[in-house]
SEGUSE-869779 format. One line per 3 residues: number of its first residue (from 1); their letters; for each residue x, y, z of C-alpha. Coordinates in Angstrom, 2 decimals. Example, Ala and Ser with C-alpha at 12.3 -4.5 7.8 and 13.67 -1.06 7.14 Angstrom:
1	AS	12.30:-4.50:7.80 | 13.67:-1.06:7.14;
This chain:
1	XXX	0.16:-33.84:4.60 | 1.34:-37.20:6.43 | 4.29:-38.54:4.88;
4	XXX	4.80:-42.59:4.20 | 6.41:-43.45:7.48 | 7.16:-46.92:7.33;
7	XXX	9.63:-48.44:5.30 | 9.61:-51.40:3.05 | 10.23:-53.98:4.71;
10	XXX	11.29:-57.84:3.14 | 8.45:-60.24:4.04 | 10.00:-63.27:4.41;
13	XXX	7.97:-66.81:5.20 | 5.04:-66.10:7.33 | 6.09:-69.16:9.62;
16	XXX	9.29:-66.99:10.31 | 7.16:-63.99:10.96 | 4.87:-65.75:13.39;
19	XXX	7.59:-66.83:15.39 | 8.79:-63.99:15.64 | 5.77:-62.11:16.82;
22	XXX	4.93:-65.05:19.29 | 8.68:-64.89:20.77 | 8.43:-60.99:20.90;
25	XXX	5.16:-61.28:23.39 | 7.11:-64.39:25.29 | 4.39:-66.70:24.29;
28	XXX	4.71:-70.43:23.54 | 3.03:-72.53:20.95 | 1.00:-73.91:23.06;
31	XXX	-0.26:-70.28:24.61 | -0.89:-69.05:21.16 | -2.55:-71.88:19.98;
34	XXX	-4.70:-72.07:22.87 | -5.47:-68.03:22.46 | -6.27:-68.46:18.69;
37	XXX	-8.37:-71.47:19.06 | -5.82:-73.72:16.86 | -3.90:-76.76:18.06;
40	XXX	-0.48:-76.83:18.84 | 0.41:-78.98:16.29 | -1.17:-77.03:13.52;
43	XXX	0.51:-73.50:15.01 | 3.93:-75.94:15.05 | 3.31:-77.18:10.97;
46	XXX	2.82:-73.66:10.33 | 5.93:-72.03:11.76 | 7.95:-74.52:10.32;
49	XXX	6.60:-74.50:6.87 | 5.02:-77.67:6.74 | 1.33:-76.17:6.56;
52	XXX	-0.04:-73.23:4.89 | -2.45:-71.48:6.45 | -5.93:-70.23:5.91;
55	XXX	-6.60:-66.55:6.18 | -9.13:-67.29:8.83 | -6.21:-69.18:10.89;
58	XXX	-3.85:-66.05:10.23 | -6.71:-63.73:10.95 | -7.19:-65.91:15.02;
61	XXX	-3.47:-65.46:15.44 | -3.06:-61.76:14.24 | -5.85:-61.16:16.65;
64	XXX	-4.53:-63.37:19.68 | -0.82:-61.12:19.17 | -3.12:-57.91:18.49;
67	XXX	-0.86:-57.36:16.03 | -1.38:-53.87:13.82 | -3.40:-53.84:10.75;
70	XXX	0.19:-52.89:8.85 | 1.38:-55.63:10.26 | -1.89:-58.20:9.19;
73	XXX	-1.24:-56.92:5.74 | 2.17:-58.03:5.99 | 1.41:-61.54:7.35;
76	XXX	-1.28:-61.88:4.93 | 0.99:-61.16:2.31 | 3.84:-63.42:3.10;
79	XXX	1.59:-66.66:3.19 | 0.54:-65.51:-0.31 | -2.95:-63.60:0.06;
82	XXX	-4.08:-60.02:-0.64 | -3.88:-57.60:1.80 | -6.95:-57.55:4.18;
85	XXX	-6.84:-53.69:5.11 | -6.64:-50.19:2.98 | -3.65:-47.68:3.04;
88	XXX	-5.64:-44.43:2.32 | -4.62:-40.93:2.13 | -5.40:-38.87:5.60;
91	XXX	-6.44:-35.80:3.54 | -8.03:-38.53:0.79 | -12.46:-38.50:0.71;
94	XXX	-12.32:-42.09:2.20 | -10.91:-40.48:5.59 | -12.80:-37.43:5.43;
97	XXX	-14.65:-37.82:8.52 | -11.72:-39.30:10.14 | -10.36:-35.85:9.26;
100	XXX	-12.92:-33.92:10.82 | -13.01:-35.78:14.07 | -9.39:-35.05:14.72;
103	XXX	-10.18:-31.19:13.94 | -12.98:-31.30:16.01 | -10.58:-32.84:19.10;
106	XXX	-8.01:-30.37:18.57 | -9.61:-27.18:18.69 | -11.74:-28.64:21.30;
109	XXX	-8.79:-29.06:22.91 | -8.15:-25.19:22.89 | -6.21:-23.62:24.83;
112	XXX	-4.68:-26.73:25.90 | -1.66:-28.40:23.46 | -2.84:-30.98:21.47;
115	XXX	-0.58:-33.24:18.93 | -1.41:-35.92:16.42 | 0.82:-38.13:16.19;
118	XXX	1.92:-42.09:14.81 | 2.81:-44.51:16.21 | 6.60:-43.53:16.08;
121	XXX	6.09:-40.27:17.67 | 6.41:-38.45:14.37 | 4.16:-34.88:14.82;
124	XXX	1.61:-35.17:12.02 | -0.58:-32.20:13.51 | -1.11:-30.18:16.51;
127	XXX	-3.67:-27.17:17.47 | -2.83:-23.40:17.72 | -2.19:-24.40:21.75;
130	XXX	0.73:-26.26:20.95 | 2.15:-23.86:19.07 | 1.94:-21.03:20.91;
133	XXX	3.34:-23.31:23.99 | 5.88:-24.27:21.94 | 7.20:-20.84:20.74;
136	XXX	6.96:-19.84:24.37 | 9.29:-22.28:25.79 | 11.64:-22.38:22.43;
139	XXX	11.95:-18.51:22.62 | 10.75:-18.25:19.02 | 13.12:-20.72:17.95;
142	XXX	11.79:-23.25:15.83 | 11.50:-26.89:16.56 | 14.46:-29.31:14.74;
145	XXX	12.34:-32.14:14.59 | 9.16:-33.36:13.52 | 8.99:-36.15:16.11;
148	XXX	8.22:-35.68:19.48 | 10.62:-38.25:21.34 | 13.73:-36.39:18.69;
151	XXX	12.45:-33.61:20.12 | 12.96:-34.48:23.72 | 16.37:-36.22:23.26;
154	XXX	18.14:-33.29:20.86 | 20.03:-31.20:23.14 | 19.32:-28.56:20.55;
157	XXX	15.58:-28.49:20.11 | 12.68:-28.67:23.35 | 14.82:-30.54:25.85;
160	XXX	16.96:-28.00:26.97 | 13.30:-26.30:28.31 | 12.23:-29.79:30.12;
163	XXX	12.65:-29.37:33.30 | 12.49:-32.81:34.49 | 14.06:-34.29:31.35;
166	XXX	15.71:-37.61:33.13 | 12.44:-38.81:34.41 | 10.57:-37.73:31.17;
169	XXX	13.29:-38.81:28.72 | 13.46:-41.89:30.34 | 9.77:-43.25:30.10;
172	XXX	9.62:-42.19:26.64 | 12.80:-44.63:26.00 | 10.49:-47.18:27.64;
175	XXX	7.98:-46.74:25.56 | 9.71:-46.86:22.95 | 11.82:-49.78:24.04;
178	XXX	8.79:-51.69:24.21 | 7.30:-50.97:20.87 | 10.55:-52.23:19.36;
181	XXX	10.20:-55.58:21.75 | 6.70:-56.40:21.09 | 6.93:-55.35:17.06;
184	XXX	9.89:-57.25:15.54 | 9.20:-56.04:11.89 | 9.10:-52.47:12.81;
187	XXX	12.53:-51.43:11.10 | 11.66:-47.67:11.66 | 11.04:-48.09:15.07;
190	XXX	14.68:-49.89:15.48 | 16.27:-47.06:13.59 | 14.60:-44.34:16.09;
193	XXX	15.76:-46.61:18.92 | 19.50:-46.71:18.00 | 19.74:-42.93:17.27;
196	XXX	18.00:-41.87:20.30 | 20.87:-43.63:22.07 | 23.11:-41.39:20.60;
199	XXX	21.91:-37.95:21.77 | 24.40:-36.89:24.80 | 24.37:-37.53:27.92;
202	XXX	21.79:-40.45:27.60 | 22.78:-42.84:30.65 | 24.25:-46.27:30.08;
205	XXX	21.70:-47.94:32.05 | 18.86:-46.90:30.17 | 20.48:-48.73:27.04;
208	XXX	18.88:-52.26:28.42 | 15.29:-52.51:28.59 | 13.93:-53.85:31.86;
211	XXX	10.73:-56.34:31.12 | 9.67:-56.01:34.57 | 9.63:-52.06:34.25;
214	XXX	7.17:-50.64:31.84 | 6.72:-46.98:31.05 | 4.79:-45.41:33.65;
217	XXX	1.10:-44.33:32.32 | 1.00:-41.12:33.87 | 3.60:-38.56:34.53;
220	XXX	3.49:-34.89:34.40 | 6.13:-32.87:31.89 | 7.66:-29.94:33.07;
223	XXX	8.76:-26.68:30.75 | 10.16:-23.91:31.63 | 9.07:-21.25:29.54;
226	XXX	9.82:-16.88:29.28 | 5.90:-16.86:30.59 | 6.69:-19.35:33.54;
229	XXX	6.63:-22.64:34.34 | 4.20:-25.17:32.76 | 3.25:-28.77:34.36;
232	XXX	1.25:-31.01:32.08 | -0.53:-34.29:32.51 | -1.65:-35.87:28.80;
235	XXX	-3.90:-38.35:28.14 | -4.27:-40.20:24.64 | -6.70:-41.13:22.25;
238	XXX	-6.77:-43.73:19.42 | -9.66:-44.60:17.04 | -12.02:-48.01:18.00;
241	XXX	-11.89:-51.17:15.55 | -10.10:-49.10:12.94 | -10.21:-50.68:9.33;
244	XXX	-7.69:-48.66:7.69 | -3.90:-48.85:7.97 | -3.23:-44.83:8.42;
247	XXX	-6.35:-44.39:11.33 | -4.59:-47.68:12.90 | -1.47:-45.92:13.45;
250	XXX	-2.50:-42.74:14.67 | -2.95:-41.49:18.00 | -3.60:-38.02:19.76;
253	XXX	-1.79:-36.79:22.69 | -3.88:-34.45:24.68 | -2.01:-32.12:27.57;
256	XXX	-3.94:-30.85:30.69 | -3.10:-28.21:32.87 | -1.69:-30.09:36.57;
259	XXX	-2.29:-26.60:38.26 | -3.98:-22.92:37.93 | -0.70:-21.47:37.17;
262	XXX	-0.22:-23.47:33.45 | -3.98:-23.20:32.95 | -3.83:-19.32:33.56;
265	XXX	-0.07:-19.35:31.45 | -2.15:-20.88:28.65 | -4.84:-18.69:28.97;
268	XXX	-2.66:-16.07:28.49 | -1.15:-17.23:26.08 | -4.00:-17.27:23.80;
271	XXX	-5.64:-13.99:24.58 | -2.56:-11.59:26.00 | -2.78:-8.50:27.90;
């Protein structure tokens, strides 16, 4: 059952809030005007209160920032209108075939690891794969967390079977880095971003993020398991024009086998000797 991830978060004026999406991306009035079809001026009356907006002019510049639909409801909301975009239930009737298309991915998935996740990294579901994976490379133990990148930074849940851990651990602090940058409302993600900093043995130098040095879009994780070693490439998969709050924030991580031996270890895994 998904939990309510976010927190609630003060709205404040929505020329505040557009400012401080448009200094988040590094854009200037002038470049977000010019994106949202506005003029310069108007984008200028707005930020600094002298104009309210239309929700068609909110609507241009929510689009221009691709900005979340969370995060539309929230804009939408601090210039005074009704939320554009539902909230529902994932296990509610109006996501019922939302539902069954993520079933369908993860057991067709099988007997690869699969994970459903948001867009903090918190596990919402994964397949049989990723559990039997898991309990291989945890020695039974169970996991601490419910979130994959807590997972990855505890010292006493998966990292400690990551074999390349600095180079993993790493791009996921990018990644997460740059969802904090680029969403300045996003109090949850801020909280993940200062405890993850905390875990031991997490270098100085990966405390500043580096503009210039995104998160790398393909790497293959490394876990060393009691069955062997296992080398996985993922890819991801989010849902097109979503028009509901809980299928915009979702995403599912998909691992592939990088070589015979993991595709044969995961074989194995489902149907042993």
């Amino acid at each position: 059952m998904q939990q309510r991830l976010l927190e609630s978060l003060p709205t404040g004026d929505v020329g505040s809030l557009l400012r401080g999406w448009r200094d988040a991306h590094r854009l200037s009035q002038a470049a977000l005007a010019a994106d949202a079809e506005i003029s310069p001026r108007h984008l200028s009356f707005i930020e600094c209160g002298k104009s309210q907006p239309s929700r068609e002019v909110l609507d241009r510049l929510a689009g221009a920032m691709n900005m979340p639909l969370r995060d539309r409801n929230q804009l939408l909301k601090a210039a005074g209108y009704a939320a554009a975009y539902g909230e529902s239930h994932i296990d509610g009737p109006e996501l019922a075939q939302v539902r069954h298309a993520i079933d369908c991915i993860l057991n067709q998935q099988e007997p690869y690891p699969a994970f459903v996740m948001n867009r903090h990294w918190d596990i919402l579901w994964a397949n049989e794969a990723a559990a039997r994976v898991n309990a291989d490379v945890m020695q039974g133990r169970k996991p601490r967390h419910a979130n994959m990148i807590r997972q990855f930074f505890d010292p006493g849940d998966l990292r400690g079977a990551v074999e390349n851990w600095h180079e993993i651990a790493q791009n996921l602090l990018r990644h997460l880095q740059e969802l904090v940058a680029t969403h300045p409302t996003d109090a949850v993600a801020k909280h993940l971003l200062s405890e993850v900093l905390q875990y031991p043995d997490v270098p100085a130098a990966w405390r500043r993020r580096v503009a210039s040095n995104p998160p790398a879009s393909m790497m293959t994780t490394v876990l060393r398991g009691s069955a062997g070693t296992y080398r996985f490439f993922s890819t991801i998969t989010t849902f097109g024009t979503p028009w509901d709050v809980t299928v915009d924030d979702l995403h599912i991580e998909s691992c592939f086998p990088v070589d015979q031996m993991t595709e044969n270890l995961c074989r194995g895994l489902r149907s042993p000797s």
